[in-house]
N, C-alpha and C positions, 0 to 999 in steps of 0.2 A: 625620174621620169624625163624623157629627152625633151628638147624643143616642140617638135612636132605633134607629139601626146599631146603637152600643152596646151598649145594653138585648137589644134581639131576639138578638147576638151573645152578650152572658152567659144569658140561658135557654136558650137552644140548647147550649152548653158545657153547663150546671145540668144538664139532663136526660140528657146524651152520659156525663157522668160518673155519675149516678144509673146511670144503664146498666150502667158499666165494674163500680162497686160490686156491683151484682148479680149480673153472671158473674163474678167473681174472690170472692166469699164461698160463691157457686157449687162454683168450681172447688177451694177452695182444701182440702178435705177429701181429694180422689184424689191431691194431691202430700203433705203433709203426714204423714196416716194411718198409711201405710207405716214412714215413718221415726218417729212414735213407738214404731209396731211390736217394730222394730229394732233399739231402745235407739241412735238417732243423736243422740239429744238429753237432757236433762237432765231431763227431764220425764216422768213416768211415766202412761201412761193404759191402763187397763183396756181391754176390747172394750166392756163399758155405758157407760162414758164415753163413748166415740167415737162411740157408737150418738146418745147424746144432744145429741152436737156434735152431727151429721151432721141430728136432727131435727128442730133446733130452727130452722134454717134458712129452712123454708119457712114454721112458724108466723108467723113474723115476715115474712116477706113478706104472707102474709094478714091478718094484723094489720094491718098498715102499709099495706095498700092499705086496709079499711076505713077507719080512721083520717084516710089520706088524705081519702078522700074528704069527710068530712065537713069541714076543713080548710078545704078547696080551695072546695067549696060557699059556706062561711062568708067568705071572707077571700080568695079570686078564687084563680085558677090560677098567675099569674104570682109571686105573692105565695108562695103556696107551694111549687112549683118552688124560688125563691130560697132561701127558707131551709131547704129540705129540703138543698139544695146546700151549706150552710154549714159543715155539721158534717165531711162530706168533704173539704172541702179545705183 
């Protein structure tokens, strides 16, 4: 496979898993929740707690996409794709 395959093949993965990141920090409050609930865990969390998990979520998605953007402007797309992917995997 030459360079180029390469390359287009890891942004493509970079982004597939930015993806996977996002529904699974998504999801992961409707599985979780319950069983702090239920004392299934070692961990104690209030209903304000959970409330706080649960909404801080989306901040940082809007954050993040601003942020992005200016990033990505500055320092090209592929650039940051890359290193947005780093900290994931």
């Amino acid at each position: 496979m030459d360079r180029g395959k390469g390359a287009q093949f890891l942004v493509a993965f970079s982004v597939s898993l930015a993806t996977l990141t996002m529904g699974a920090s998504s999801a992961w409050p409707t599985i979780v929740l319950p069983r702090f609930h239920h004392n299934e865990t070692n961990v104690r969390v209030t209903d304000d707690v959970a409330s706080w998990m649960v909404a801080m979520s989306p901040l940082g998605f809007l954050s993040g996409s601003l942020v992005t953007r200016y990033i990505s402007d500055n320092f090209g797309r592929r650039v940051t794709v890359l290193a947005s992917a780093a900290p994931i995997a």
